[in-house]
N, C-alpha and C positions, 0 to 999 in steps of 0.2 A: 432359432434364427436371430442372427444381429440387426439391430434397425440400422436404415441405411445411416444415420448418423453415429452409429456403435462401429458399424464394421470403417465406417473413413477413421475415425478418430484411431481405432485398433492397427488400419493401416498407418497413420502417420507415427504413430508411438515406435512402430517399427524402424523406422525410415529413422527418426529423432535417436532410435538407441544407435545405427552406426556411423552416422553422417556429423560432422563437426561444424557450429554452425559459429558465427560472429551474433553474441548475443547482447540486444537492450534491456536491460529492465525497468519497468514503470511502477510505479508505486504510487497507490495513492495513501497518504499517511494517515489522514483521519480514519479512513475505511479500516486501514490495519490495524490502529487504536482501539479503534472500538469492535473490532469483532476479533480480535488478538490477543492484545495483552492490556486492558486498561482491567482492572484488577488481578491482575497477578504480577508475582515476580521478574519477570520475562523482560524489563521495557529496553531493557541496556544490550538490544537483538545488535547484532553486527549480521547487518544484509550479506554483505559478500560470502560470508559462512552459512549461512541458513540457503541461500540460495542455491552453494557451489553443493550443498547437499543433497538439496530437491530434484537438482538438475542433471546432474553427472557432468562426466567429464567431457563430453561431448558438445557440451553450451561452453565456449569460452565468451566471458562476461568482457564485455567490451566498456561498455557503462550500467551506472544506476542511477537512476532521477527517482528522487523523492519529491511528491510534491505534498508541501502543506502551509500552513498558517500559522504565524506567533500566536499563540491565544493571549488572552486579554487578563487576565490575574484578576478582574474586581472581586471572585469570590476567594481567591487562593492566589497571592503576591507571589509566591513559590517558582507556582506553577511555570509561569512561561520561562525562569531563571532555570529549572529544570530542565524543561525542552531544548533551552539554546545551548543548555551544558552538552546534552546529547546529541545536538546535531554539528556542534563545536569536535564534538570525541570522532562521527563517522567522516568527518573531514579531516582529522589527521591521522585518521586510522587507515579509511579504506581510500584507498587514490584514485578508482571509477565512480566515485562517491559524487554526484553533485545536486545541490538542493535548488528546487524552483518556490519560490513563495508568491500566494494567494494571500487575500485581506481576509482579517476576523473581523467580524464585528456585532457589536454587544448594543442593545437599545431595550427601554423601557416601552411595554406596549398595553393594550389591553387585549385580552383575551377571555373566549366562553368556559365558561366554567361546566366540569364534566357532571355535576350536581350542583345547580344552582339554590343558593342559600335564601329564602326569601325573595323578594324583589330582585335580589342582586344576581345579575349570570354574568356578570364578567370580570374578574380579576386583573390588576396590575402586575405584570411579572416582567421579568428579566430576559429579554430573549439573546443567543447567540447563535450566529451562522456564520462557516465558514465559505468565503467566493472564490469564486478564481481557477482553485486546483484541478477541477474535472478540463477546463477548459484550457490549462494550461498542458496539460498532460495529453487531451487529442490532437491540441496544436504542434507540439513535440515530436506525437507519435509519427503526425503525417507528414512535418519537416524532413525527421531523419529516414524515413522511410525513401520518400522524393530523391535523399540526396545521396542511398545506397550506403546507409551507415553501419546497416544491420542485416540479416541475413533472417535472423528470430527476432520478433520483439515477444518479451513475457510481459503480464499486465498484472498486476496485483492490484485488483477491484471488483468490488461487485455492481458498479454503476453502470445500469442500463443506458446513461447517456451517452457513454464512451461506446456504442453499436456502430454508429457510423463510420466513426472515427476506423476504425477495425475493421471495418466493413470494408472500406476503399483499402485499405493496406493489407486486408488479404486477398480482395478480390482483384484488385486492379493493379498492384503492388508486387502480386505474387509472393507476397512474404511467408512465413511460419507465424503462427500464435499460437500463443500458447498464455492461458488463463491459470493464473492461482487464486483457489477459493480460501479464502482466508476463515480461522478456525470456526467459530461459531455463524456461518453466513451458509443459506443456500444457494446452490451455484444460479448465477441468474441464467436464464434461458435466450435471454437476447446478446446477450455475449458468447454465451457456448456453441451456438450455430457456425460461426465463425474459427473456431476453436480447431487446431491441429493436436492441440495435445491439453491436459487439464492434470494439474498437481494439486492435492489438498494439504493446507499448513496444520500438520498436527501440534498439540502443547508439547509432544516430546523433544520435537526438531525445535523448538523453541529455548527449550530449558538448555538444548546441546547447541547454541548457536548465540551464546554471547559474549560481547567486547573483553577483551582483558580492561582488569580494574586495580590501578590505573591505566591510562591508557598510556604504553611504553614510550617515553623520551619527551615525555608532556607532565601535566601538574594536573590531569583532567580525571578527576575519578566519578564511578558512579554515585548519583545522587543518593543522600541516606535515606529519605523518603523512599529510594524504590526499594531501598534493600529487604525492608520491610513484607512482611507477607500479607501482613492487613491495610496498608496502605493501599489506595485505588487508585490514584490519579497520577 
């Protein structure tokens, strides 16, 4: 026997294979970074292709919001010149492409040390945290929702914050959702309640889902740091 959350979900995957929907997509970037692709070859993903493959042809993609944060380079100067290369390539690449930015920020703090040395339990380190993104992305979700932008929104996160958010725009909203569990992440349980359909990002669809290099009619190629298979960042 299906639990009643198997047999909804079974029925709407139904419903999702012949019904043609207007579809958002939501991205949260650091989420997808780190349980994605941040040491592997992968980073140069073109969403529009990765997704129009998860999805079928039945999602026509209306937009994609990426949301993330410049990171701060004080350990790798590279780094953020990297990121804005790529977020530079999905903007003249893909045209439902549009990026929401959130604050990084980096500060000196003290912190408990997980084996305290002598006397000493607490250490000086480097702390960084990314703001903004979860919040700019529920704000989004429930703007375009209100203003009938979308018919599906897909969310690519596994952040338990974003429940609410989801929560009103399927419950009250009558939308679709649809949740993608990003590669190394368990699917969280306070989003999947909510959930009409649930895709998982495997590294296949990853390795077959990226940008031409360079990127055609532009000077934007992929970074050589990513080309790299041992490179992580």
């Amino acid at each position: 026997m299906l639990s009643s959350q198997s047999a909804r979900l079974a029925e709407a995957s139904l419903c999702f294979l012949f019904k043609s929907m207007r579809t958002n997509i939501y991205i949260d970037g650091f989420n997808f970074y780190y349980l994605c692709v941040k040491g592997t070859p992968y980073k140069w993903i073109d969403f529009k292709s990765l997704f129009s493959k998860l999805l079928g042809k039945n999602c026509d993609i209306s937009s994609i919001k990426y949301y993330t944060a410049i990171v701060s380079g004080i350990q790798d100067p590279g780094q953020p010149i990297r990121q804005k290369t790529y977020i530079n390539a999905l903007e003249k690449y893909i045209p439902e492409f549009h990026v929401h930015y959130g604050s990084f920020l980096t500060n000196k703090r003290w912190m408990p040390m997980d084996k305290p040395i002598s006397c000493w339990d607490l250490i000086k380190v480097i702390k960084t945290e990314e703001k903004g993104s979860d919040v700019n992305l529920a704000v989004n979700l429930l703007n375009d929702a209100w203003k009938n932008d979308f018919d599906c929104a897909v969310i690519l996160s596994n952040d338990s914050d974003l429940k609410e958010a989801i929560r009103i725009v399927k419950e009250n909203l009558k939308k679709v959702i649809g949740i993608i569990v990003p590669c190394k992440a368990h699917p969280s349980k306070d989003l999947l309640q909510y959930a009409d359909f649930i895709k998982h990002i495997r590294f296949n669809l990853l390795k077959n889902s990226q940008l031409p290099d360079p990127i055609p009619n532009t000077n934007i190629h992929k970074p050589v740091k990513w080309k790299s298979k041992t490179y992580i960042k």
